[in-house]
N, C-alpha and C positions, 0 to 999 in steps of 0.2 A: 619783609613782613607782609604778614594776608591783609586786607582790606578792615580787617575787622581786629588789629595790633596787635594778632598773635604771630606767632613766629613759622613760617615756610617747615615743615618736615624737611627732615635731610635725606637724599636719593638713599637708597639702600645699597650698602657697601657689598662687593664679593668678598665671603671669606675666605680662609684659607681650606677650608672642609672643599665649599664648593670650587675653588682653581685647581686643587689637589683632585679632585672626582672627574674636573674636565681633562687633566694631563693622562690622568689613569683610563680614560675612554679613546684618548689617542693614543697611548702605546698598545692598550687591546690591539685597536682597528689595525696599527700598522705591523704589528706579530701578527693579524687575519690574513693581511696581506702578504706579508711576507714568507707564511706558510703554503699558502696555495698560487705562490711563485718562483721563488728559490728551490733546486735540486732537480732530477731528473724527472720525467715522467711530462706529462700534459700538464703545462702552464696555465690551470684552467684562470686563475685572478689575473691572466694578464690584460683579459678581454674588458673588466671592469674598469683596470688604470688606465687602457687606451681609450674608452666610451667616456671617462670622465676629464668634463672640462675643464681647459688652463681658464685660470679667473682673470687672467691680465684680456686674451684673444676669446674669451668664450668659445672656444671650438675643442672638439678631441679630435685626436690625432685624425691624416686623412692617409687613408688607405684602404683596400679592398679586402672586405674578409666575406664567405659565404655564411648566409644563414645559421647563425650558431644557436643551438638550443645548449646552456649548458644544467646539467640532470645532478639532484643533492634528495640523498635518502629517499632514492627510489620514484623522484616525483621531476617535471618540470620545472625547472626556477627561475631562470633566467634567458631572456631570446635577446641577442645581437644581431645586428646587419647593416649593410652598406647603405647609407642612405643617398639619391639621387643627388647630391651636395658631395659626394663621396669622402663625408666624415662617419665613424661611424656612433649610432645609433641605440635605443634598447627598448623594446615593446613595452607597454605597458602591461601590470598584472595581470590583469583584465584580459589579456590577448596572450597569455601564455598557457594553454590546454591543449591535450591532443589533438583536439578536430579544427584548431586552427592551424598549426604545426603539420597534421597532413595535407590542409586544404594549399597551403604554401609552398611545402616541400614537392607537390605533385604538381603544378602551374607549370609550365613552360620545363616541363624535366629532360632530362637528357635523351637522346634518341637512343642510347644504350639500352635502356629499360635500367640504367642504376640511377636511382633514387636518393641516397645519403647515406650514411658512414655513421658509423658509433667509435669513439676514442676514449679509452679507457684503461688506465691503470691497472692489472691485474698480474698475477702471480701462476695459479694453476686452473682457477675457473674462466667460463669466454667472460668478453668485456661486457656483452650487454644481455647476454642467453643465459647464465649459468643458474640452477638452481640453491638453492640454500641449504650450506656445506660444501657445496664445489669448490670454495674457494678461501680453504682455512687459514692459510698462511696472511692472506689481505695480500695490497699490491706490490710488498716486497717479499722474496723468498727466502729462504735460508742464507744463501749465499750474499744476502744484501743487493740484490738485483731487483730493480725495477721494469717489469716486463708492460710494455706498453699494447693493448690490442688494437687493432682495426675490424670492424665488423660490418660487412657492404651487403645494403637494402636494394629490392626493388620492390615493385607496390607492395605485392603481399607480404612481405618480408618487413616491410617500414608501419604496417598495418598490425603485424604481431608483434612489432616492437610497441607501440603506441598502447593501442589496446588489451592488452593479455595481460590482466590483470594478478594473474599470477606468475608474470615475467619479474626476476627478479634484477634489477642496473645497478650494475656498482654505478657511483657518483661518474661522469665523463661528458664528452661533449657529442652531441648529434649536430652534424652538418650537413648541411644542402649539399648533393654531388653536382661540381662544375664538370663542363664537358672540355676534354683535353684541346690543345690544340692537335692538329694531324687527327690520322686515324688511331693513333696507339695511347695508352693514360700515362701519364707522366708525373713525377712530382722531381721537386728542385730540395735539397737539405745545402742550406747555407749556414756554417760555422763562423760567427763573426766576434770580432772584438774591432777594440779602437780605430789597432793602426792592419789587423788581417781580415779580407775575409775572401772564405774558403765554400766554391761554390761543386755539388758535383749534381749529375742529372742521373736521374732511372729510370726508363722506357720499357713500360709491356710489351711483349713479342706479341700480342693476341689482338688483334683489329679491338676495340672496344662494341663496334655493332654487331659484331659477328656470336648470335646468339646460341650458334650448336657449340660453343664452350661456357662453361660454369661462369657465373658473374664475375668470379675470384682470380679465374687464370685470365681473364681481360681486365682483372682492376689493380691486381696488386703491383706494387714496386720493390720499393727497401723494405715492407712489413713483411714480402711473401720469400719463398723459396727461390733459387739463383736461378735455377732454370726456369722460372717465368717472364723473368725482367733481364734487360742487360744496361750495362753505364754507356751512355754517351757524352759526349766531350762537350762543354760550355763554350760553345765558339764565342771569339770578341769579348770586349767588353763595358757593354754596354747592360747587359742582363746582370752583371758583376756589378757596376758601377749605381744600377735601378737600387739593387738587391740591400747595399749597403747605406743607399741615402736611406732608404725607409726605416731597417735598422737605429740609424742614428735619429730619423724624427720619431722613434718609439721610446729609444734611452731618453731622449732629452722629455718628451711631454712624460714619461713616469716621475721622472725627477722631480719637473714642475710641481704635478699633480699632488706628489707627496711631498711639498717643502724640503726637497732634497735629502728625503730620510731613507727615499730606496732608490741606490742608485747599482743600473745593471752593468756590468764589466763584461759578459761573455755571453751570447748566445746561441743555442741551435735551432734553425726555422725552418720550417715547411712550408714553402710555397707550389704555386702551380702556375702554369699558363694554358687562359682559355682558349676555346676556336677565334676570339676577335683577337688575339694577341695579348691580352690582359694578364699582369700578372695578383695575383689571390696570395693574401695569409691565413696558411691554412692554421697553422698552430705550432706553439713552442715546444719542443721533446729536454731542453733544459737551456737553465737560466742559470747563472752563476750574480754573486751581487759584489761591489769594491769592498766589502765588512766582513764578508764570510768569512777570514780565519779568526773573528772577533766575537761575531755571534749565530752565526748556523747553528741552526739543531741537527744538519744531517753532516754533521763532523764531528766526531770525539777528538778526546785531547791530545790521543797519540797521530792521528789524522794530521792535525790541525800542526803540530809539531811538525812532522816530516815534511806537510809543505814548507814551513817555515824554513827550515835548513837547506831546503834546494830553492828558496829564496822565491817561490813563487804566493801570489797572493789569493790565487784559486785555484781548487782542484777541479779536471779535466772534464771537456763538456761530455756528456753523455757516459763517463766513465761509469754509472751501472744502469747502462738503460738499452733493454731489445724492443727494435718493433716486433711484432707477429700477426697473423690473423689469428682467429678463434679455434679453439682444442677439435670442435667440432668439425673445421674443414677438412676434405682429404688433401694432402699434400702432392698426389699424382697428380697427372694430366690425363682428364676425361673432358668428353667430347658429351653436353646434356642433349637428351633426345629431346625436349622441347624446348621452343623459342624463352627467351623472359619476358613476362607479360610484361 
C-alpha cells in the first residue's frame, strides 16, 4: 500500500501480442542470417556473426581478417577489421564513406601497387564494373551456377571504384590487399568439416612487384586462368592443423552468438599468408548448415530427397560455385608498357 492507503499499481504484464512480435523479430533476424550465409557464393553475414560478441566472454571471435568494407545497394555499409587485440572489430557509421576507406586502404599498401580486391556475386556482368543491364540474370545463371568474381585495384583503379558515381556494385565485399608472403600471391582454400579438413595451395607464376605485367597476371590464383597460377603442395602440418582450430573457433562462437540456432557443418575458406608469416581470413566461397536438408531455401524437395537416400546430410561444398575475374579482363598474357602507379 502507498503512503496515502491506496493501493501500489501492478508492474505491467507482457502480453501475448507483444512475446509473439518479440519471437517473430527473431526468426526475421535469424532467416537475415541465414540467407546471407548458407549456400555458395561470398558468405558476406559471416563477418557480422564473427564481430559479434559471446555474452558469457564479451569478445568475438579472434582471428585475422583484412579490412573489409562489405557494399548493399550500391553504397558502403558496413567496415570490419582486425583490431590490435586481434578480435575483430566494426567502424562506426560515421567512418564508413569513400574518403575514409581510400585514406586507409592506401596507408601502408602493398609495394605491388595492388590496393584491394572487389568479391562479388555475379553471373554475366563484372562484380564491381558492370553497367545497368550487364547483368540480367543476377548472381545465379541459368544453369543454377553461382559465379563468384574477383576484381583487383591499384590507386587509380580503387579511386574509380569509390568515386564514379556512376559505377554501378552489385552488393560484395571490398578488402584491403595483403602482401603475399615470398615474392609470388598466393591464397590457401581450405574445405573443412568436423572430423576432415582439406587444405590445397595456388601460387602466381608472376613476381607480384614486377610491374611490366598487368596487375591480374601477378595477382590472380584459383579465380584466374591455369596458365597464370600453379598448385603447390601443403607441406607439414601445422598450417593444416592452424587452418582448422580457427575453423572450429568460428563454428563454435556462431553457435554461441545465435543460441545455437545456426549451427555450420561444412565450410569452404580463403585464406592467405602474409610477408610476416600471418595467416589472414579472407572470406567464405560456401557454407553448408546441420538443418539444410530441413530448411534451406537453396534446395528443392527433389534436391533435398536424393540427398537423403545417399544418406547424406549436406550437399557438396562449392557444388555450384566458380571463382573468376572480371568479363573485362584479357585472358592472355601481356606484358603492360607502364609501371602500376
Amino acid at each position: 500500500f502507498a503512503a496515502g492507503g491506496g493501493a501500489l499499481p501492478h508492474p505491467p504484464r507482457l502480453g501475448p501480442w507483444r512475446r509473439m512480435t518479440g519471437s517473430l523479430a527473431e526468426a526475421v533476424a535469424l532467416d537475415h542470417a541465414r540467407t546471407g550465409l548458407e549456400g555458395d557464393g561470398v558468405a558476406s553475414h559471416l563477418f557480422e556473426l564473427l564481430w559479434k560478441k559471446d555474452l558469457l566472454s564479451s569478445l568475438s571471435v579472434g582471428l585475422r581478417i583484412p579490412d573489409t568494407v562489405l557494399y548493399k545497394f550500391n553504397a558502403p555499409a558496413l567496415w570490419y577489421f582486425t583490431s590490435v587485440d586481434g578480435t575483430i572489430k566494426r567502424k562506426t557509421k560515421a567512418k564508413v564513406n569513400s574518403e575514409r576507406i581510400y585514406e586507409e586502404f592506401v596507408r601502408k599498401a602493398s609495394s605491388s601497387g595492388i590496393v584491394a580486391y572487389y568479391v562479388a556475386d555475379s553471373s554475366s556482368g563484372d562484380a564491381a564494373g558492370g553497367q545497368e543491364g550487364d547483368d540480367p540474370e543476377g548472381p545465379v545463371d541459368s544453369s543454377g551456377c553461382t559465379r563468384t568474381t574477383i576484381e583487383y585495384f591499384d590507386l587509380d583503379g580503387l579511386r574509380e571504384f569509390l568515386f564514379n558515381r556512376q559505377r554501378v556494385k552489385s552488393d560484395g565485399i571490398l578488402q584491403k590487399f595483403i602482401h603475399p608472403k615470398g615474392d609470388y600471391n598466393n591464397m590457401l582454400r581450405a574445405l573443412w568439416s568436423p572430423k576432415v579438413c582439406l587444405l590445397e595451395r595456388k601460387v602466381n607464376r608472376r613476381k607480384i612487384t614486377d610491374t611490366r605485367y598487368d596487375l591480374y597476371e601477378r595477382a590472380v590464383t584459383f579465380e584466374g586462368p591455369e596458365f597464370h597460377s600453379e598448385m603447390q603442395p601443403v607441406r607439414g602440418s601445422a598450417l593444416i592443423t592452424n587452418v582448422h582450430q580457427i575453423a572450429e573457433s568460428m563454428v563454435e562462437h556462431v553457435a554461441t552468438v545465435t543460441n545455437n540456432n545456426i549451427l555450420m557443418s561444412r565450410l569452404a575458406l580463403n585464406f592467405k599468408v602474409d610477408h610476416k608469416d600471418r595467416l589472414w581470413l579472407l572470406f567464405a566461397s560456401s557454407v553448408r548448415l546441420q538443418d539444410e536438408l530441413q530448411r534451406s531455401s537453396h534446395l528443392d524437395e527433389a534436391a533435398r530427397h536424393n540427398l537423403a537416400r545417399q544418406g547424406l546430410n549436406n550437399s557438396p561444398l562449392e557444388m555450384n560455385m566458380v571463382l573468376q575475374v572480371p568479363q573485362h579482363v584479357r585472358r592472355g598474357q601481356t606484358v603492360s608498357g607502364r609501371p602500376v602507379r
